[in-house]
C-alpha positions in Angstrom: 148.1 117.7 163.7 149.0 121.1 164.8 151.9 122.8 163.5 154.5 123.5 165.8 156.6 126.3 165.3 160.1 128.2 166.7 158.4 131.5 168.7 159.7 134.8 166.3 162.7 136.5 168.1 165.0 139.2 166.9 168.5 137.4 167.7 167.1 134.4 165.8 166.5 136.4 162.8 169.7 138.2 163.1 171.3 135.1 162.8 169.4 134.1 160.0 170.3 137.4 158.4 174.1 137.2 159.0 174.5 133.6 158.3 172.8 134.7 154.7 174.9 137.4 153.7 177.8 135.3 154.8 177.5 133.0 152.3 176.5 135.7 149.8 173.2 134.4 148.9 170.4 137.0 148.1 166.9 137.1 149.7 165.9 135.4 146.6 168.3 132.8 146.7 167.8 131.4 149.9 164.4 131.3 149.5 164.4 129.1 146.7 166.9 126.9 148.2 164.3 126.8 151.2 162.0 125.7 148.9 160.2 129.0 150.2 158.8 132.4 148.9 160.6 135.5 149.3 158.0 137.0 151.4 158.1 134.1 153.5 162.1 134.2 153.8 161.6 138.1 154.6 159.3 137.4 157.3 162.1 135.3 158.8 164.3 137.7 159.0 161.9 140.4 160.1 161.9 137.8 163.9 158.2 136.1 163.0 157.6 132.7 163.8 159.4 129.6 162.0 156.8 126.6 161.1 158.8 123.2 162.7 158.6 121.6 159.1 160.0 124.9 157.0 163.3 125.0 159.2 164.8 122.2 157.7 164.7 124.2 154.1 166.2 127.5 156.0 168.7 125.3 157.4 169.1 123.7 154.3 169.6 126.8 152.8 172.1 128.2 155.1 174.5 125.2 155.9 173.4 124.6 159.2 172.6 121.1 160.4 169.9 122.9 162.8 168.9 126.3 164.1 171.3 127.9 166.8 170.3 125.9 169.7 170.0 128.5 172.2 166.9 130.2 170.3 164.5 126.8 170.0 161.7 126.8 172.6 161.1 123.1 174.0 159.9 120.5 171.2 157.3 117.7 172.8 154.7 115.9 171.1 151.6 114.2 172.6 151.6 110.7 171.0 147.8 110.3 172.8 146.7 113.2 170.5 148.8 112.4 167.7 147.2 109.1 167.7 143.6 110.5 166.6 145.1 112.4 163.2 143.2 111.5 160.5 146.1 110.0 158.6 147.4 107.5 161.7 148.3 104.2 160.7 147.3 101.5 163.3 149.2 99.1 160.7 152.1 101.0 160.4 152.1 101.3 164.4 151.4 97.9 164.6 154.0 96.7 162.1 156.5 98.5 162.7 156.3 100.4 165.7 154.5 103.9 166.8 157.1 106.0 165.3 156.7 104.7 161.7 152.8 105.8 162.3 154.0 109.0 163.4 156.4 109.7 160.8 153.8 108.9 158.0 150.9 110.8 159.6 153.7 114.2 159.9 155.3 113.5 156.7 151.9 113.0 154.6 150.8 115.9 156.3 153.9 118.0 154.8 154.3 116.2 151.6 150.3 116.8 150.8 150.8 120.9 151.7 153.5 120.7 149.4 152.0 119.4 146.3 149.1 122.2 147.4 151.2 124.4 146.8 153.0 123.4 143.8 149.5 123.1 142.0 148.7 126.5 143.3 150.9 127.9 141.3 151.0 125.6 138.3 147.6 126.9 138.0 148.4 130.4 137.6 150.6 129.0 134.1 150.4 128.0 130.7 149.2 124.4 130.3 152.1 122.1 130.1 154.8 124.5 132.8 156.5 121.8 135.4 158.2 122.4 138.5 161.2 123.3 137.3 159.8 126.8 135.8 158.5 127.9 138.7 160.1 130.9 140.9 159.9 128.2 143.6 158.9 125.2 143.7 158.7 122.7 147.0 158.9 119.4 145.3 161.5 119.7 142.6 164.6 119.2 145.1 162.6 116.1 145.9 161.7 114.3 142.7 164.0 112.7 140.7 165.9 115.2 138.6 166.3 113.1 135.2 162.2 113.4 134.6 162.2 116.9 135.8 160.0 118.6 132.6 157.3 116.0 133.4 156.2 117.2 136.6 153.2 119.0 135.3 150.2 120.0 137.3 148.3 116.4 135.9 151.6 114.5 137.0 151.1 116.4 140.6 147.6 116.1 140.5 147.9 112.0 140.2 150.6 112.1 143.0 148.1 113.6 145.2 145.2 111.4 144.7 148.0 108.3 145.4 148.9 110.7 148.3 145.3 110.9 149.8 144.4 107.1 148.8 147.3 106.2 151.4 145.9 108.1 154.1 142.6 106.8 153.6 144.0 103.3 153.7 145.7 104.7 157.2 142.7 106.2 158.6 141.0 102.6 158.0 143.9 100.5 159.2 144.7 98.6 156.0 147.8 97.4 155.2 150.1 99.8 153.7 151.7 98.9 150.7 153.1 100.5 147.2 152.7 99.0 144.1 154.0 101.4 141.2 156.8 103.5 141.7 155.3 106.8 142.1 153.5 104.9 145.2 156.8 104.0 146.5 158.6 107.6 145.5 155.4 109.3 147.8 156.1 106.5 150.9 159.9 107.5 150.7 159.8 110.9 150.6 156.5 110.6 153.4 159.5 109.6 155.7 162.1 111.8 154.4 160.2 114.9 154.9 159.1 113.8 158.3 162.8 113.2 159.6 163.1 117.0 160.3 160.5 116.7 163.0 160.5 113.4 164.3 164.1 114.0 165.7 162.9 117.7 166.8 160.7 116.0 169.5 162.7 116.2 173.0 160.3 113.5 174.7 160.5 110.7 171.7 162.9 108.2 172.4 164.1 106.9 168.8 165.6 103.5 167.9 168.8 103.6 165.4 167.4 103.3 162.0 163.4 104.4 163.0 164.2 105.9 159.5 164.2 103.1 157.6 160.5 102.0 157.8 159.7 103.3 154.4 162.0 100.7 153.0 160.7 98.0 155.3 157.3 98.5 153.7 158.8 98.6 149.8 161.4 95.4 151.0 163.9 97.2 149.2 165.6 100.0 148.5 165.9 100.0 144.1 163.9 103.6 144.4 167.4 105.0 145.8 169.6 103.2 143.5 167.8 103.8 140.1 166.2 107.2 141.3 168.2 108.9 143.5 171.7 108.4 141.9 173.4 109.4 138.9 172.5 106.7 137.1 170.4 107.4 133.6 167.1 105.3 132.9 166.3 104.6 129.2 162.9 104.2 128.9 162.4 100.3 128.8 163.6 100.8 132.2 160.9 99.5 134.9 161.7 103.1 136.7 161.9 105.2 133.9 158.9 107.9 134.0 156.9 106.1 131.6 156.5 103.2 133.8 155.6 105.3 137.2 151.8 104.8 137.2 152.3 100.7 136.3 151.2 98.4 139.1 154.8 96.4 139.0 154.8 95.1 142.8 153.0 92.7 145.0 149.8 92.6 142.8 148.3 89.6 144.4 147.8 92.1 147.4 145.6 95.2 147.8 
């Protein structure tokens, strides 16, 4: 899939520069809210181009639910192309309708560049360093904060081979299913970090709750309530961090 992106302009960067120094942030610090470098942010700011799936961390960053309207270009998407990406899921499309495939083929796509980039730069450290010590990190706003120190670059390294086992199973057509929660945390935050984009697209007509596909797959949605609250796991919980890699669900099915 090609990356679409908002053309640089100077009032757009302006904007980007004002709305920064209003809420007294530093270069730094919006970047790492971004979940981007500083030389990225700076480019920003300097009117280049903004990648479609990096504005949601500027806006993120800044407060804003999107970028001023008035400098976005038209956003379309060719589903026809779309459909030959290597990580389309005629299951998903077929189970739950074309957006679902669209959403997992843009949000594996994203998710996958991510962890890249993460292990880029766990590379460059000490054996051992996890997300969290980083200068900026793009997954640790989206993991789950209690097992924070355990994303190391073997931890990210397993998440994406899981990653790339899904899209293999899309590319083939089988049947899309998680069953350990580290597969279910990569399907959820597939769709999350596809959201962004889907809704950017002025020619795709979206049903109330497209969004909830991921948890149609998992039949469920425990991965919010025991990850993604303030809730503490002790470690005989089944979704503690010690348990991620366990095959716990639907293992009469591949």
């Amino acid at each position: 899939m090609a990356q679409k992106s908002i053309s640089g302009n100077l009032k757009l960067a302006e904007k980007i520069r004002a709305r920064r120094k209003e809420l007294h942030l530093t270069i730094e610090e919006a970047a790492k809210k971004a979940g981007l470098g500083t030389k990225t942010w700076c480019r920003y700011e300097a009117g280049e181009s903004i990648r479609w799936d990096k504005c949601k961390g500027v806006c993120k960053a800044l407060n804003w639910l999107k970028l001023p309207a008035e400098e976005q270009e038209e956003n379309a998407i060719d589903l026809e192309n779309e459909r030959r990406h290597e990580a389309w899921s005629k299951y998903l499309e077929t189970e739950y309708g074309v957006v679902a495939a669209l959403s997992f083929s843009i949000g594996s796509d994203i998710l996958l560049d991510y962890i890249q980039q993460d292990l880029g730069e766990l590379a460059k450290q000490p054996r051992g360093t996890h997300i969290g010590q980083l200068g900026t990190s793009f997954l640790e706003s989206l993991l789950p904060e209690q097992f924070l120190m355990n994303y190391d670059y073997d931890f990210l390294y397993l998440m994406k081979t899981e990653l790339i086992r899904f899209r293999e199973h899309a590319k083939w057509g089988h049947k899309i299913i998680a069953h350990s929660v580290l597969q279910e945390i990569i399907l959820v935050l597939v769709e999350k970090e596809s959201e962004f984009l889907i809704e950017s697209y002025e020619n795709l007509e979206l049903d109330a709750g497209w969004e909830e596909w991921a948890y149609d797959v998992l039949e469920d949605a425990d991965i919010e309530m025991f990850l993604y609250s303030d809730s503490y796991l002790s470690a005989d919980d089944s979704y503690h961090f010690s348990h991620w890699t366990e095959r716990q669900f639907y293992c009469d099915e591949d």
